[in-house]
C-alpha positions in Angstrom: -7.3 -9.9 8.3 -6.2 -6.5 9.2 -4.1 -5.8 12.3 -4.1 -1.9 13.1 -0.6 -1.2 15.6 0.9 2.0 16.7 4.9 2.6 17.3 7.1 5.8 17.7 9.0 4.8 14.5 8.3 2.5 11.1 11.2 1.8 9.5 11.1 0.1 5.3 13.8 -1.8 5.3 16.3 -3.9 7.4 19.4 -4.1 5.7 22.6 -2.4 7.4 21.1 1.0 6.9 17.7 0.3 8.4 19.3 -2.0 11.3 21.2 1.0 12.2 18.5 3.4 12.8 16.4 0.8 14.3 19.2 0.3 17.0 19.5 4.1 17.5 15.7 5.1 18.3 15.2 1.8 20.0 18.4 3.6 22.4 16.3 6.6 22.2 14.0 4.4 24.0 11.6 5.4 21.0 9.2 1.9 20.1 10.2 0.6 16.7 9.1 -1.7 13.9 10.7 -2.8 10.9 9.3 -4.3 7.7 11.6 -6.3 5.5 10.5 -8.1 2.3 13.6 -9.7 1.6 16.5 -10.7 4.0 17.2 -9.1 7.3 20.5 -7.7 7.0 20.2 -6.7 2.8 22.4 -6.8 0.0 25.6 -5.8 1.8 25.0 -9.3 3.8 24.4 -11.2 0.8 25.2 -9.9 -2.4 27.5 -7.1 -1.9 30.0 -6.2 0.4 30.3 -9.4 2.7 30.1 -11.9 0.0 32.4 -9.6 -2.9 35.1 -9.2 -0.1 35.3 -12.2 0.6 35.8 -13.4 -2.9 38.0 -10.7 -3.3 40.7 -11.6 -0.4 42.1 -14.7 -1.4 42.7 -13.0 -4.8 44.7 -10.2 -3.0 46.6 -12.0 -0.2 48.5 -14.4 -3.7 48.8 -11.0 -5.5 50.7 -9.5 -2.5 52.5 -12.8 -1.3 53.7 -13.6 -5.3 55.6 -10.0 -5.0 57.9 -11.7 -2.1 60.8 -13.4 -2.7 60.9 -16.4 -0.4 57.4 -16.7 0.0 56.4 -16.1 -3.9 57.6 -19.6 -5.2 54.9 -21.0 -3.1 52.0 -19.4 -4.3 52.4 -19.9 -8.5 49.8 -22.1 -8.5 45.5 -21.2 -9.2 43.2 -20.2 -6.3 41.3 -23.1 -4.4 38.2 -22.2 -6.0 35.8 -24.3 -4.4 37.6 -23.3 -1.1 36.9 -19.7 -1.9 33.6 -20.2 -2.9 32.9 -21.7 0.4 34.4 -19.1 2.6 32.2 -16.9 0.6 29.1 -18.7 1.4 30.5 -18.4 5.3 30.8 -14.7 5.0 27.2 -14.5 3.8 26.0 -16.7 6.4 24.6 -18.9 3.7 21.8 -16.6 3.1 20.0 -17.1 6.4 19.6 -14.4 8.5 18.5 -16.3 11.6 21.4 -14.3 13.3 20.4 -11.0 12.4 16.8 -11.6 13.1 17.8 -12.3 16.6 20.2 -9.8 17.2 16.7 -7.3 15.8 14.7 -8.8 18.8 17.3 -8.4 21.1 17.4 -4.8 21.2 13.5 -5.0 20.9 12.5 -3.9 17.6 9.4 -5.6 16.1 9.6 -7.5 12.8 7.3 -7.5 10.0 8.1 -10.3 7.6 6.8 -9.1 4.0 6.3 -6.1 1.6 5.5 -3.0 3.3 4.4 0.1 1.7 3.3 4.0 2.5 -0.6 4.8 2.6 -0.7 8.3 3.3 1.6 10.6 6.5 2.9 8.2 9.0 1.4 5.1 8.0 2.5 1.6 6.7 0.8 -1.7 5.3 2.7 -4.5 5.9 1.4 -7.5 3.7 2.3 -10.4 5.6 3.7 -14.0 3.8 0.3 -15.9 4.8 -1.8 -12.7 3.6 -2.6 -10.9 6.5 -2.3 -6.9 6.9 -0.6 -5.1 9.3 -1.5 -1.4 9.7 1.3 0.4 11.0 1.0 3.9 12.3 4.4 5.9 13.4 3.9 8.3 16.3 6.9 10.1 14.9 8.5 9.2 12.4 8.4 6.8 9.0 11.8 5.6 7.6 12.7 4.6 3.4 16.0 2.5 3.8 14.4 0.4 0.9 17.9 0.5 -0.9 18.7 0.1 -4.4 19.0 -2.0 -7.8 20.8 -2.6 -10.6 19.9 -1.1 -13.4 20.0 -2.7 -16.7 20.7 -0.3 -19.9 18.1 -0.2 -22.5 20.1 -2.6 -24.9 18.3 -5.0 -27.7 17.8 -8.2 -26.4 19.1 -7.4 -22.9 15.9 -7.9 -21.1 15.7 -11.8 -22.5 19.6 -12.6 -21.8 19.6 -13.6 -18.0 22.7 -10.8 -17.6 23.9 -11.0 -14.6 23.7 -7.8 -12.2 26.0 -7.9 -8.9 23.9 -10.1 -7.4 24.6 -12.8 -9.7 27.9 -11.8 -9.8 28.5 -12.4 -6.1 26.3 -15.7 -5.9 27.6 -17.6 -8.6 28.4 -21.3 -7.7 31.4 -21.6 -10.2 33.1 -19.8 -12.5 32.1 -19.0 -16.1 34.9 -19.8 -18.5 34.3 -16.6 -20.2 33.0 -13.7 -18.3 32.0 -10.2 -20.4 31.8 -7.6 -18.2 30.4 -4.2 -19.1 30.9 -1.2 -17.0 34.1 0.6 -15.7 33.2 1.3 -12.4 33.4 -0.5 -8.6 31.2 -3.6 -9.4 32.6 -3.8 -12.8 36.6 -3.5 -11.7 36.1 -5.6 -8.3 34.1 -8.3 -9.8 36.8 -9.1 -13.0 39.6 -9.1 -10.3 37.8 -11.6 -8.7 36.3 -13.8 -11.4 40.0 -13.9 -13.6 41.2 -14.9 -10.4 39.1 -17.9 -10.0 39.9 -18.8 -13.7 37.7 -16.7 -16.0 38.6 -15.2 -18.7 37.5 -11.5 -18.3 36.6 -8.8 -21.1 36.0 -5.4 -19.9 33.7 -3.6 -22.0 33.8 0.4 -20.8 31.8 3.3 -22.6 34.1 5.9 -21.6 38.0 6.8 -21.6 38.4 4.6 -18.5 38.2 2.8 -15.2 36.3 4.7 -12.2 35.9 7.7 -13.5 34.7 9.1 -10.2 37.9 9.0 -8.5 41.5 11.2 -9.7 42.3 9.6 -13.2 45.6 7.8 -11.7 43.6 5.8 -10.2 42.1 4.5 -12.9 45.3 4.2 -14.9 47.1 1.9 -12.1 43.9 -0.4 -11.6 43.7 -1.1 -15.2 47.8 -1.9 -15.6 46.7 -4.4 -12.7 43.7 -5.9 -14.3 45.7 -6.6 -17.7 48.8 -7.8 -15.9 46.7 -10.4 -14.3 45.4 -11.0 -17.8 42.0 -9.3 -18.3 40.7 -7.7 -21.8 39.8 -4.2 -21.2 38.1 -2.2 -24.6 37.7 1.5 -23.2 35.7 3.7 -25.9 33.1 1.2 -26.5 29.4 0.5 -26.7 27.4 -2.6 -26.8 24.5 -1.6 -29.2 22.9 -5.3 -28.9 22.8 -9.1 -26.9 22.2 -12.3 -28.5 21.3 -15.2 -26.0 18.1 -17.3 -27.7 16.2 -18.9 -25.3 18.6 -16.7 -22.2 21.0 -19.9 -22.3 24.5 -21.0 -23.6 26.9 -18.5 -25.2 26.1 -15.0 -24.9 26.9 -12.7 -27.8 27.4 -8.7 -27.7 27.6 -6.9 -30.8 29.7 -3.5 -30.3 29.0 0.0 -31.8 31.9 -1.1 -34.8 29.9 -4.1 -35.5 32.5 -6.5 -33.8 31.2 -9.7 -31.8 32.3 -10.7 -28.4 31.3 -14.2 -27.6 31.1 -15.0 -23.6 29.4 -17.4 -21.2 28.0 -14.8 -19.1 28.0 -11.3 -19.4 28.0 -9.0 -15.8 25.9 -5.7 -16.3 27.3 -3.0 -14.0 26.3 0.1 -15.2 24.6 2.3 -12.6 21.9 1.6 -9.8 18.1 2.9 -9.3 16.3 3.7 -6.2 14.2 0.8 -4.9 11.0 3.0 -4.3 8.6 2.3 -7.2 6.3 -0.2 -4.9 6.5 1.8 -1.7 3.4 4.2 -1.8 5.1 7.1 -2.3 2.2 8.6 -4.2 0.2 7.9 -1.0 2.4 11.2 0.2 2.5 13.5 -2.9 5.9 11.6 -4.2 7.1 10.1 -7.3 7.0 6.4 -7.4 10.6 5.6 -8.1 12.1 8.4 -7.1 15.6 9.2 -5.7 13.9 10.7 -2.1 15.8 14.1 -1.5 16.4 14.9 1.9 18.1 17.7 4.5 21.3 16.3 7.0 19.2 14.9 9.2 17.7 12.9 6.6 14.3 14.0 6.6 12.6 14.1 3.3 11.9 17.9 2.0 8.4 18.6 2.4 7.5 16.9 5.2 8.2 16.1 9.1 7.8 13.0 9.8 9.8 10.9 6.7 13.1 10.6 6.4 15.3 8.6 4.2 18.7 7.0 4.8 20.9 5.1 2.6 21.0 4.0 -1.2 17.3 6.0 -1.5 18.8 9.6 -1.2 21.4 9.4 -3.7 23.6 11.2 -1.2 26.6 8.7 -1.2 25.8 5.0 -2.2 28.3 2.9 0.3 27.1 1.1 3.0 29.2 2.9 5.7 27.7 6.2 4.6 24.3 4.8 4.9 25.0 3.4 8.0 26.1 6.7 9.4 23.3 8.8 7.7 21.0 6.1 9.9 22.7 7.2 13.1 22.5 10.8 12.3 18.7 9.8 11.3 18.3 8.2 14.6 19.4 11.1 16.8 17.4 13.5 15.0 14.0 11.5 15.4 14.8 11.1 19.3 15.3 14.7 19.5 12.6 15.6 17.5 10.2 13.3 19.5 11.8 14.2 22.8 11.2 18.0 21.9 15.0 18.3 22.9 16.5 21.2 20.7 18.3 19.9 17.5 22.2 21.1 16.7 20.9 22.7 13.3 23.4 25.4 13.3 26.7 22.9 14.3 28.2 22.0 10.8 29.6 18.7 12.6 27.0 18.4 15.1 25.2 14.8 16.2 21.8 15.6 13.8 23.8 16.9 10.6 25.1 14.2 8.0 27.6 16.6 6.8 30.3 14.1 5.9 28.1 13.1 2.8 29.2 16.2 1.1 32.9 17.1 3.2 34.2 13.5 3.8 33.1 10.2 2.0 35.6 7.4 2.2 36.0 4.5 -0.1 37.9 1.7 -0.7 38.2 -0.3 -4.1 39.0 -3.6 -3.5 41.5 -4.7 -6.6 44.8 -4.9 -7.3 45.7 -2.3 -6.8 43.6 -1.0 -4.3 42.1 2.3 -4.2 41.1 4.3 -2.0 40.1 8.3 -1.5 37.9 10.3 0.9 36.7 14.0 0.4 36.8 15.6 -2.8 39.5 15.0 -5.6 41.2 18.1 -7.4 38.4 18.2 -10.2 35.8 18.2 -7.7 37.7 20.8 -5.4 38.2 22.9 -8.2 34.7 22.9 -9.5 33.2 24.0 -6.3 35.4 27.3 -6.2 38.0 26.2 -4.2 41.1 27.8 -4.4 43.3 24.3 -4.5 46.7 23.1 -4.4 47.1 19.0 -5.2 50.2 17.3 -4.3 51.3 14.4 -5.3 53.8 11.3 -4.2 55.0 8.3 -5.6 54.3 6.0 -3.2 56.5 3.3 -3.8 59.5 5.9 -3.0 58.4 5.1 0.8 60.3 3.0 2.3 57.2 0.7 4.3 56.5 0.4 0.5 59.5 -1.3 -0.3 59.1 -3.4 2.4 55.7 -4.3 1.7 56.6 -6.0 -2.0 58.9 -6.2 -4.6 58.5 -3.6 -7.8 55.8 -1.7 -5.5 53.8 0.7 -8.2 51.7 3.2 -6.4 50.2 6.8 -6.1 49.2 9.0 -3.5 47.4 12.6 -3.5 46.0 15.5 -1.3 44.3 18.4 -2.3 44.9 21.2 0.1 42.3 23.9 0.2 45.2 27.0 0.4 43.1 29.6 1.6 42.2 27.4 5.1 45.0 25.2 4.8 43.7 22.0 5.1 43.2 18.8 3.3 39.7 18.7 1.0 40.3 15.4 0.0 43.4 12.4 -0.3 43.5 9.4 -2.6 45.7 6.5 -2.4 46.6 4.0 -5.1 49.0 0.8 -4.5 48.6 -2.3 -2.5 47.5 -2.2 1.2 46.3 1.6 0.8 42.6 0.7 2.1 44.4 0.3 5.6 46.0 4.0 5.5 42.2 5.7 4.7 40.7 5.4 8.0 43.8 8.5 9.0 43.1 10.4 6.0 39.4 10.3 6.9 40.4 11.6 10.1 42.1 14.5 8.5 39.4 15.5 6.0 36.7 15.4 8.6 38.3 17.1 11.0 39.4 19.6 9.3 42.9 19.4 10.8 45.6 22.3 9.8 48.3 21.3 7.9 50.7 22.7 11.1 49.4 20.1 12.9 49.6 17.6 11.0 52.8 18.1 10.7 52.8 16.9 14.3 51.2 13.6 13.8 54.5 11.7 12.6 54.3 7.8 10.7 55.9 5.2 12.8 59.0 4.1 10.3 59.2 2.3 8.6 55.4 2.0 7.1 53.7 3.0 4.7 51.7 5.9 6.3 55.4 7.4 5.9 53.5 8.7 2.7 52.0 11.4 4.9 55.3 12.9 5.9 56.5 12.7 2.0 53.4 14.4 1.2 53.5 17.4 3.7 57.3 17.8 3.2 56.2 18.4 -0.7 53.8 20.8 -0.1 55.9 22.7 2.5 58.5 22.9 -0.2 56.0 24.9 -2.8 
């Protein structure tokens, strides 16, 4: 049976991304449904960032204690890993998202429990779990927050191996005893800090020259020193040409571009991410199925005005945070749009432009250790025509450094753009650094002068001293 309903807004998808614009046209005062196949809150609540972090913490809080004397004798032995595994499950609320379903009705959006998909401008079929339809029709606007995937390589004998993706990777109910992981980047770097914590032995298998290649190549440098001191394998330069795993159990065996074998219990495949928009009806509207969904900064999809997509599905900056803000962005434009209130087009930083996707995207890498950066790094800077200075401190020459552990190894950069003089982008690499991004995001996005950030002085004796050390270098050419 067919159930035809009208609302102001349809939104695909209710994880973090389409919770948030959900929240903001319901506000708006806007009526809003959402349709969500999988679990309400998505794979930041259940296989991502909730359940990785919380894997991760444990490892990080031993690794920063074991570098104080007085307090490192009492931390030599192996993580609780049952007890981590549970707090884990805690974090990801045991994959019920009773909670989030309520906190969805309390702000009175409308749930649609099952797959939903386009058919044709403004409309959505919902396929309901006991086979009824629901035909959705959006007033004013449709929203794709459908997410992404992992994305498994074409390799031989792959398909049939039961690899693990980051799902797997953040699920698991015990450790393997030997963990293959291929892939240099976040999931790849976070997920063997975590698993050779809880008593895996890791092998990092990376195609290129080395670890997140995306951020300044220090950063890369530190997190692998980290990675082996804690006793991880890491083989940069190489490619898996083939998997053996008959029958997708026991010992899994990858055979490397030299011919070598690497025996391991499980292998981790974290080697990029596609779009989650092959099943949506996007050729209902003139779109490729499967398609990366390019849209304007207020997130509506080129071509049209009513679709917009927010999140993982325009390629535009895949973190959670960043889709969560796109979302809000999202949200005010729809209102305005709707409300026939004029939109802020032609304000850079204005309420219906997502402008920090391309000035000002922070990120945290949760390893020891960590990294963090926000904005563009001196390769970047450089390579859209900017006329750059990068400056660069040792951060464990600060004092809150020293403080903050014994043999402290760190780095810290900004790249100052010299003809406006201010900061394009700043990356941080030592332990506690995700803590000092939140001012350095501050900085990039609002485009504060370097004269007055010379006015914004670090309480001593912390680490944010690093700010002062960096401005003094730069002042002194």
């Amino acid at each position: 049976m067919t159930h035809a309903v009208e609302y102001d807004v349809v939104v695909l998808g209710a994880g973090p991304v389409g919770e948030n614009v959900a929240d903001r046209t319901r506000a708006a005062g806007l009526s809003t449904a959402v349709v969500e196949s999988e679990l309400i809150g998505g794979d930041c609540s259940y296989w991502a960032c909730m359940p990785s972090k919380a894997l991760l913490r444990p490892v990080i809080a031993r690794a920063d204690a074991r570098r104080l004397p007085g307090a490192s004798a009492a931390v030599q032995g192996p993580l609780d890993s049952k007890a981590v595994l549970a707090r884990r499950d805690e974090q990801a609320a045991h994959w019920n998202d009773e909670g989030q379903l309520a906190w969805l009705d309390s702000i009175g959006a409308r749930v649609y429990r099952g797959k939903g998909a386009l058919h044709g401008p403004r409309k959505v079929v919902a396929y309901g779990p006991e086979g009824e339809h629901y035909s959705l029709t959006a007033r004013h606007a449709v929203v794709v927050s459908t997410g992404s995937r992992a994305v498994l390589p074409d390799i031989p004998g792959l398909a049939g191996a039961k690899a693990w993706t980051s799902r797997e990777a953040t699920s698991a109910r015990e450790a393997p005893g030997r963990l293959a992981v291929v892939g240099g980047g976040v999931v790849g770097v976070e997920m063997a800090t975590a698993w050779q914590a809880l008593g895996s032995q890791v092998t990092m298998l990376v195609r290129g020259g080395g670890l997140l290649p995306r951020m300044e190549p220090f950063v890369g440098e530190h997190v692998a020193e980290g990675l082996r001191e804690a006793g991880v394998t890491i083989r940069t330069d190489t490619d898996v040409t083939a998997v053996e795993r008959p029958g997708g159990a026991g010992p899994v065996t990858l055979v490397l571009g030299d011919g070598e074998r690497v025996e391991a219990d499980e292998v981790l495949i974290a080697t990029g991410r596609a779009p989650r928009t092959d099943d949506i009806g996007l050729e209902t509207v003139g779109l490729d199925p499967g398609s990366w969904l390019t849209v304007d900064d207020s997130c509506r999809v080129q071509g049209t005005d009513w679709l917009y997509a927010v999140g993982d599905v325009n390629r535009r900056a895949l973190l959670t945070h960043q889709g969560k803000y796109q979302a809000r962005v999202a949200g005010a434009a729809i209102a305005a749009r709707a409300q026939q209130v004029p939109l802020l087009e032609t304000d850079r930083w204005g309420a219906h432009s997502a402008t920090a996707d391309h000035a000002a995207v922070p990120q945290v890498v949760f390893t020891d250790p960590e990294a963090a950066a926000v904005g563009l790094s001196l390769a970047e800077a450089e390579g859209a025509g900017h006329r750059v200075r990068a400056v660069d401190y040792d951060l464990a020459s600060v004092a809150g450094a020293g403080l903050y552990a014994e043999n402290y190894r760190g780095h810290a950069r900004m790249v100052v753009d010299l003809d406006r003089e201010i900061l394009l982008g700043v990356t941080f690499v030592g332990a506690g650094v995700g803590e000092l991004l939140h001012s350095a995001t501050i900085a990039v996005a609002g485009e504060v002068p370097i004269d007055r950030l010379w006015h914004a002085v670090p309480s001593f004796p912390t680490i944010s001293e690093i700010w002062l050390r960096l401005l003094e270098t730069y002042r002194a050419g």
